[in-house]
N, C-alpha and C positions, 0 to 999 in steps of 0.2 A: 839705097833707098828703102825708105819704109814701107816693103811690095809683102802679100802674101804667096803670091807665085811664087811653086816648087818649094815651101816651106810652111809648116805645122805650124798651128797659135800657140803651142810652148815655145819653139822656135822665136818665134817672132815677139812674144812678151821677152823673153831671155836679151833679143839683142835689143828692146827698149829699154832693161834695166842696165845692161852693160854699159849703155852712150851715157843716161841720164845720169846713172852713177859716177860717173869722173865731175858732175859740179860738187863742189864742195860744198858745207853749211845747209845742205835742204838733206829732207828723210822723203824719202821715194814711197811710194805708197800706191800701184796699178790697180785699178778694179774695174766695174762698170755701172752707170746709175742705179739699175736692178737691184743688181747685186750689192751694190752702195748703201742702198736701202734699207736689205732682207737684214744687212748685218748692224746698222742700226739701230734695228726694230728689235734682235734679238741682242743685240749686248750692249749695244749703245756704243761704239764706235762702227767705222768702214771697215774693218777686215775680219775677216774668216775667225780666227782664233783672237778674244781679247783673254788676257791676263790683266786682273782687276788685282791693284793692290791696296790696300785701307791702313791708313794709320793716321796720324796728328800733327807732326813734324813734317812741311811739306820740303823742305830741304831735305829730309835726313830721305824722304822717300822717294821724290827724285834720284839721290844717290842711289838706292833700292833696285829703283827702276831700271838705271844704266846696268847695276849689275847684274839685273835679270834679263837684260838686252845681250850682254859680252855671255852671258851663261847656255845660251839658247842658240845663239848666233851659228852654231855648227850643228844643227839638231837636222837630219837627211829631212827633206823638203818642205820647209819652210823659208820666208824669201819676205822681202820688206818690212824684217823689224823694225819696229819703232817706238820708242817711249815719246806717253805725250808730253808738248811743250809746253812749258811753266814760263814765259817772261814775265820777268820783272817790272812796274812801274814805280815813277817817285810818286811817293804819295805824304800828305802833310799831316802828323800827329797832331793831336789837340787833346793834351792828358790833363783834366780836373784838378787842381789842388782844393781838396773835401776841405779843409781847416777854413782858407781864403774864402769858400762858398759860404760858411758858417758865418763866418765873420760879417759876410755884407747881404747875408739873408738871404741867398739864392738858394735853390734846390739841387738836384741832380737833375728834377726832371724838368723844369727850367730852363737851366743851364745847357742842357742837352736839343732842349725845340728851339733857343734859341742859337745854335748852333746850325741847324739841320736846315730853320727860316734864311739864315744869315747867309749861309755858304753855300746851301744847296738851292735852296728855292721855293717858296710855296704857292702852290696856287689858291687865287683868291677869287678868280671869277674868270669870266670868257666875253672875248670880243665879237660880236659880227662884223662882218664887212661882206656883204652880199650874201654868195653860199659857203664861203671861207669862216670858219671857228678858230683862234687864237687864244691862248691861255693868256692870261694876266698874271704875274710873276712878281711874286715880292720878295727881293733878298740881296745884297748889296752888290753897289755897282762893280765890275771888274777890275777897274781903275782902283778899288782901295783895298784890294784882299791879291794883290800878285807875290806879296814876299812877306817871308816871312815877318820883318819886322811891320809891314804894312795890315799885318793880318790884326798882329799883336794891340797896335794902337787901336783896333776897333773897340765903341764903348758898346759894353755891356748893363743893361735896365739891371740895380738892384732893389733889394728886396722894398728899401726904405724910399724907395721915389729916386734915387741919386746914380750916377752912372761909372762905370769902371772901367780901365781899359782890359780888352781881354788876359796881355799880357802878364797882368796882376793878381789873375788866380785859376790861370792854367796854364803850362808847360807845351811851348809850340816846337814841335821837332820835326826834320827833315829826313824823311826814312825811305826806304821804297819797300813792297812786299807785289804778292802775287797779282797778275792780272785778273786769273780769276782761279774759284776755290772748285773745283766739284765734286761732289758726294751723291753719296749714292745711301738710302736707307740711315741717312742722318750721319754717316759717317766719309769724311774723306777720302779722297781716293786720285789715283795715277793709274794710267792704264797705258801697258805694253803689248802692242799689238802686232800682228803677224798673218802673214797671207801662207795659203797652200798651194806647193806644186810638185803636181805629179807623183799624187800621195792620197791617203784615205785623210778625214779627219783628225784621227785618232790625235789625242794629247799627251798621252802614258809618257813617249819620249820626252817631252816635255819637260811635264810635272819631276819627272827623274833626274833631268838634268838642273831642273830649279832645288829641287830636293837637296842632291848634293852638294850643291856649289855656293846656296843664300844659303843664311844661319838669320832669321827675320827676329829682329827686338820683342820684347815682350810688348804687346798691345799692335802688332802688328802682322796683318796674316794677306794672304791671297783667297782670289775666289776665279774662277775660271768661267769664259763666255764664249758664244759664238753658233757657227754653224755647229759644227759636233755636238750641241743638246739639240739642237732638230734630229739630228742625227741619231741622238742615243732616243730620243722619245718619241722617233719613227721606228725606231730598232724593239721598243717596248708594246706600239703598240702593235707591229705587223705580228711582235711572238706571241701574242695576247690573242691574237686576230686569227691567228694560226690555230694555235692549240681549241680557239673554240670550232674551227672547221673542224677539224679534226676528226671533234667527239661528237659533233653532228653528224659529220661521216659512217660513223662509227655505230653512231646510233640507228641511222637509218639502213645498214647494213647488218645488226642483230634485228631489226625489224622487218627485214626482207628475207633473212634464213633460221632467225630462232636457232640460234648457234653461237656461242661466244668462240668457242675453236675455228669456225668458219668466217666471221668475221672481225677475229685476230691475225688471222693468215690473212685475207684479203688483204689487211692494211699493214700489214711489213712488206708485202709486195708492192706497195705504194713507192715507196724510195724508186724501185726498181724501174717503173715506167717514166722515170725522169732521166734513165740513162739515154732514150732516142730524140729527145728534146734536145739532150744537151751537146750532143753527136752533132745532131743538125745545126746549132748555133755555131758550134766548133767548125 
């Protein structure tokens, strides 16, 4: 049973991955809302450590991706790799033949609204019905755009008053591509993500192991996210924070003895009163 009695929360995270991992086809991924959150907000995925990849080719970078999953995979505590999911949908081409649009006076940009009207939808006004608002939709009925050749016989308004079928001066293909694209700073991106256990931050191990083992295409690079920049920009600003105690210290200590010998010594003995703090905590 899933008890915390007589067992640790690494313990007990450990024997959730162990059950849930024997389903096949899903990527396991523990965390908690908070925390869900915190990581999010600083990298834009759930987990601790994101490995942000950029490039153009979202196939070639998926591939990228897996191999910077299988490269990591053995890296001392890290735990719920995962590259994100790219499915696939079908989706229907509608490629222009620019000569055909020439020929019966239509535009690109035209050609294009009436595309967008046609198959997508436009709205034209709104209904009331009590405190209920309903768009008004104009774009063709569903019944005459389900296949591809039903697409194709749609008439197209040309230039000169007269009508065309679509199929007659644009190229209707049946393809499928990505669900969805996401980027980051205008440029593409896949992100392999990673939880930590029973470990600092750090990513050095990492980055080393990506180092070695990817050789990245040209126009194609990493960029790294996560806790660990909280991490490194609490670690900048506590030495910052520090060094200015310090010399306040320091200063009010040649202000009290008018001595730089005297209070030079005072503050090397400094270190020293942190051995019974640390006695005690021990």
């Amino acid at each position: 049973p899933f008890v915390l009695d007589e067992r640790s929360r690494d313990e007990f995270l450990a024997d959730i991955r162990s059950r849930l991992g024997t389903i096949k086809g899903i990527d396991l991924e523990i965390g908690q809302p908070i925390s869900h959150r915190i990581d999010a907000m600083l990298s834009g995925t759930q987990a601790n450590i994101a490995i942000k990849l950029f490039g153009e080719d979202l196939n070639k970078m998926y591939s990228l991706g897996q191999e910077i999953k299988q490269a990591i995979a053995d890296v001392d505590g890290i735990t719920d790799v995962m590259v994100e999911q790219q499915v696939e949908r079908a989706q229907l081409q509608i490629i222009p033949r620019r000569e055909m649009l020439a020929r019966y006076g239509i535009t690109l940009a035209d050609f294009s609204q009436w595309i967008s009207v046609a198959l997508e939808g436009e709205t034209v006004s709104q209904i009331y019905d009590g405190n209920a608002t309903f768009d008004l939709t104009v774009k063709v009925g569903d019944g005459h755009s389900r296949t591809i050749e039903e697409t194709g016989d749609l008439l197209v308004d040309t230039g000169n008053g007269g009508k065309v079928p679509l199929s007659h001066i644009a190229d209707i293909v049946s393809t499928s591509g990505p669900n969805a694209v996401n980027r980051e700073n205008v440029k593409r991106k896949i992100v392999v993500s990673a939880n930590i256990t029973g470990g600092d931050l750090g990513v050095e191990a990492i980055k080393s192991a990506i180092d070695e083992n990817i050789d990245l295409p040209q126009g194609y690079y990493i960029e790294y996210g996560g806790q660990f920049e909280s991490q490194q920009s609490a670690a900048r600003t506590l030495s910052f924070t520090s060094a200015i105690a310090l010399l306040i210290i320091f200063l009010l200590l040649f202000q009290e003895f008018k001595s730089l010998s005297l209070s030079g010594m005072i503050m090397i003995n400094l270190p020293l009163a942190l051995i019974g703090g640390v006695a005690a905590i021990a």
